[in-house]
Every structure is written in structure tokens, then in C-alpha cells.
N, C-alpha and C positions, 0 to 999 in steps of 0.2 A: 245477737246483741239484745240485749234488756236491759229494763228499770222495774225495780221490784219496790213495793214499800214495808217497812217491815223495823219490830224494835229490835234489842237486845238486852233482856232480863227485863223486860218491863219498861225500857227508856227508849225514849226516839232518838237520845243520842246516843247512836251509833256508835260516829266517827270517833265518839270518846272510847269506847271500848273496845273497837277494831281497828285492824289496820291491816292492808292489801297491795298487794303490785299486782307483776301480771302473771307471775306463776302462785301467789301464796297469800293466802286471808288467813291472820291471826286473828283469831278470837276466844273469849275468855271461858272457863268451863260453867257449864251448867244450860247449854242451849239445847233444842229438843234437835234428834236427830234429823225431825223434817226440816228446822232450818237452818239446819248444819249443809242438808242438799239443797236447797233451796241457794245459799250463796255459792254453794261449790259449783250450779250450773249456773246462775247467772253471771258469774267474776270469770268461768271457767278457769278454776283453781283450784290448787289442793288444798284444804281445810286443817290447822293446825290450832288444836283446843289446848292454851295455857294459861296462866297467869303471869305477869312479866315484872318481879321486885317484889311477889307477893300479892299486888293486887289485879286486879279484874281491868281497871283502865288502862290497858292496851294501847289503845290511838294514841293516846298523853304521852305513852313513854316510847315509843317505834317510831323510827322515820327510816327513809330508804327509797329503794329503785329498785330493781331487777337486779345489779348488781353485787348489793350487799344492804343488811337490816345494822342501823345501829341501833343499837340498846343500852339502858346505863347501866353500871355499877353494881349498882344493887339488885341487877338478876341474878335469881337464883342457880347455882350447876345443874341444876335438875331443870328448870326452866330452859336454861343456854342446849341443852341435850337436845331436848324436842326441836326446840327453831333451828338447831344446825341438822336435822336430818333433811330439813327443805332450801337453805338458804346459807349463804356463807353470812355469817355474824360479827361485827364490829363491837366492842364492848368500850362505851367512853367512860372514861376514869376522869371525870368534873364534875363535880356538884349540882352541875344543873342536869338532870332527869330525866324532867317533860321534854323528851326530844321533840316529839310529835307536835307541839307547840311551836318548836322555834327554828325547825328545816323545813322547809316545802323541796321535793324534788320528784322526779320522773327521770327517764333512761338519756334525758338529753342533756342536765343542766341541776345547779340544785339553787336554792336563794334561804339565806343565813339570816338569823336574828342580828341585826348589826353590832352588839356588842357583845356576839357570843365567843367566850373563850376558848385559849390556844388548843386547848385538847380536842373540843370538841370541830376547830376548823381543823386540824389535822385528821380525827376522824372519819371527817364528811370524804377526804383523800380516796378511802377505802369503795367510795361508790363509782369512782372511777368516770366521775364529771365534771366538768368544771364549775367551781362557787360563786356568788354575787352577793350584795349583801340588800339589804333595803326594808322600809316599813312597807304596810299595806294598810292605807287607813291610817297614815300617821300610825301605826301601832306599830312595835317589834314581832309582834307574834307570827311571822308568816305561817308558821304550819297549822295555824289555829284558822286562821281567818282565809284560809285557802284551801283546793283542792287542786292537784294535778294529776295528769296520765298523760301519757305518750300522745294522747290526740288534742287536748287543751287544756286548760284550767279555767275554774272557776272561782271567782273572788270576790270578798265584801262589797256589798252593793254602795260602800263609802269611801272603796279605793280611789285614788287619783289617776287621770291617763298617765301622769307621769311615772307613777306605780306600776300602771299595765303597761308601759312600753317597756322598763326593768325587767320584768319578768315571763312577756312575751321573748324578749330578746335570751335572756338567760335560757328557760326551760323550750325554745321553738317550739310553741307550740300560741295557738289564739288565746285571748280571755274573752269570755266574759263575765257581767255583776249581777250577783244574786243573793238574796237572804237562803237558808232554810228552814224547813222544820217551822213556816208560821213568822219567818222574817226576823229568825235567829243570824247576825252579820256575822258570828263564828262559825263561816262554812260548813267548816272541815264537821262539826260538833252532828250532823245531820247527814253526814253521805260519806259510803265508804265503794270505792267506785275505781276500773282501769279501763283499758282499751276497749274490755270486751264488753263491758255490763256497770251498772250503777246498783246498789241499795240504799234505801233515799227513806230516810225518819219519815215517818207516819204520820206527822204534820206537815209536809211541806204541803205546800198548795199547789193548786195548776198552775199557776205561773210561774212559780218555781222550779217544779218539774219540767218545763217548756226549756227554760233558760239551761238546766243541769240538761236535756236532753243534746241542746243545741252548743252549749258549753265546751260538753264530754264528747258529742259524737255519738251517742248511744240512742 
């Protein structure tokens, strides 16, 4: 298990342009081969270089589990080819996109953007856990303002306990609150991170790192 710190094309957020479970890190083409191994040994995962709707931001448009990866609409077939040689693929057919915004989920549970539409809670079906719904932070964003893995989650350091009892319950696993990337409350925006390993923006601080080691389990 590790914590690596480390960009993606030049940005700390990450979490915007990646996205991981426990067998599969998607991320966006144009990274160097050494940090292509570099997450493939710390996440211990296989490494799949795409674009998902044509752009680079990845984390924005991917949510999932072990499961299965939804993805919206506008991926491309040549896109849907690559992620389905690692991962079975849900494609939601609803206007909203940025999945990676508004699912938080792990292999136990997943928690929904409260008003997100019927296509897309039918979708979430395909991960094959049970949904919730709730803000974090008073905000709809959960998959923005959160991190999960199968050992706990990590949340805006402006969640409510009554937020982290929702989503301790839903995904079983602990929380705790943390900025990153410098005390950025959009988690997710700074760490792309499972069971086995975290990659943590190059700004976050020590006490940051402290909180994602103790958080995650890594």
C-alpha cells in the first residue's frame, strides 16, 4: 500500500482527469510512460489510456465500482472498445454527463446526486449495489466533494455528521474530513485512490495526506 504525489498533464487535479476502482485506472492519453507505472504499481491496476466523449476529463464523466463503469452518451465506440476490454460498461442515455460528479460509490453501496434522473438511477442498477441519495456539504455533488474505496471515504471537510452517518451507512465503510490539493473541499478534484494505494495532487499538505492516509487506509 502507498501514497504517491503526482500531477496529470501538468494539473494537481487529478481526480478531474482520472478515475479508478480496484482492478482499472482510466486515464487520459498523453501521460509519460513512467507515470503510466508509477499508478499501475501504486493503485495495483491495469492502466487504460483514453479519452471518454472526446475529452481528457475523465473523473468528471466515470463513476463505478468494481462492478461496472458508467459512462455517458456521448462516449465515443472507439472509446466504449478500450474500457470494455478491462471492465463491463453501462452507457447512461441522460443529459447529465459529469457522472463522476454526482455518484459516489465503492463495492458496497453507491449515494446519488438527489435529483438525479430516472435513467441515470436505473443505471447505477448495473453496479449491482444498493443507492441512497443525499448532499454533502449541503451540495448535490457527491462524487465531486467525496472519495470512496472499499476501506472508507473521504469527505469535504464542510460535511455534516448527519451527511457522514448517510454515507458511512450506505457505502460501510468510516469517513473522514479533509480538503485537498491546499484545502480544495472538492475531494474527489485531488486524489484518485482504492484499496490498495492513493495518488494525492501535489499540493496537498501534510495534514492532508495524514487525514487521506487515515481516511483510505493506505
Amino acid at each position: 500500500m502507498a501514497v504517491i504525489l503526482a500531477d496529470v498533464l501538468g494539473s494537481p487535479n487529478i481526480g478531474v482527469y482520472c478515475f479508478c476502482n480496484e482492478e482499472l485506472a482510466i486515464v487520459p492519453p498523453g501521460l509519460t510512460k513512467r507515470k503510466l507505472k508509477q499508478f499501475e504499481d501504486t493503485l495495483e491496476v491495469n492502466v487504460c489510456s483514453t479519452t471518454v466523449g472526446g475529452t481528457a476529463l475523465v473523473g468528471a464523466l466515470v463513476a463505478g465500482n468494481s462492478k461496472g463503469l458508467l459512462v455517458p452518451h456521448t462516449t465515443q465506440e472507439y472509446e466504449l472498445q478500450r474500457i470494455e476490454k478491462f471492465s463491463k460498461v453501462i452507457v447512461v442515455e441522460s443529459n447529465w454527463t459529469a457522472l463522476g460528479n454526482v455518484v459516489l460509490a465503492n463495492d458496497f453501496g453507491a449515494v446519488l446526486h438527489p435529483d438525479a434522473p430516472q435513467e441515470l438511477k436505473k443505471s447505477v442498477g448495473g453496479l449491482e449495489v444498493p443507492a441512497v441519495y443525499s448532499n454533502i456539504a449541503l451540495l448535490p455533488f457527491v462524487g465531486a466533494l467525496a472519495v470512496a474505496t472499499n476501506k472508507g471515504a473521504l469527505l469535504s471537510p464542510n460535511a455534516s455528521k448527519e451527511e457522514q452517518s448517510v454515507i458511512q451507512a450506505a457505502l460501510k465503510v468510516g469517513t473522514e474530513l479533509s480538503g485537498t490539493n491546499g484545502g480544495v473541499p472538492f475531494v474527489k478534484s485531488g486524489i484518485l485512490a482504492n484499496s490498495k494505494g492513493a495518488v494525492v495532487g501535489p499540493l496537498t499538505r501534510g495534514a492532508e495526506l495524514m487525514q487521506v492516509t487515515k481516511a483510505l487506509g493506505v
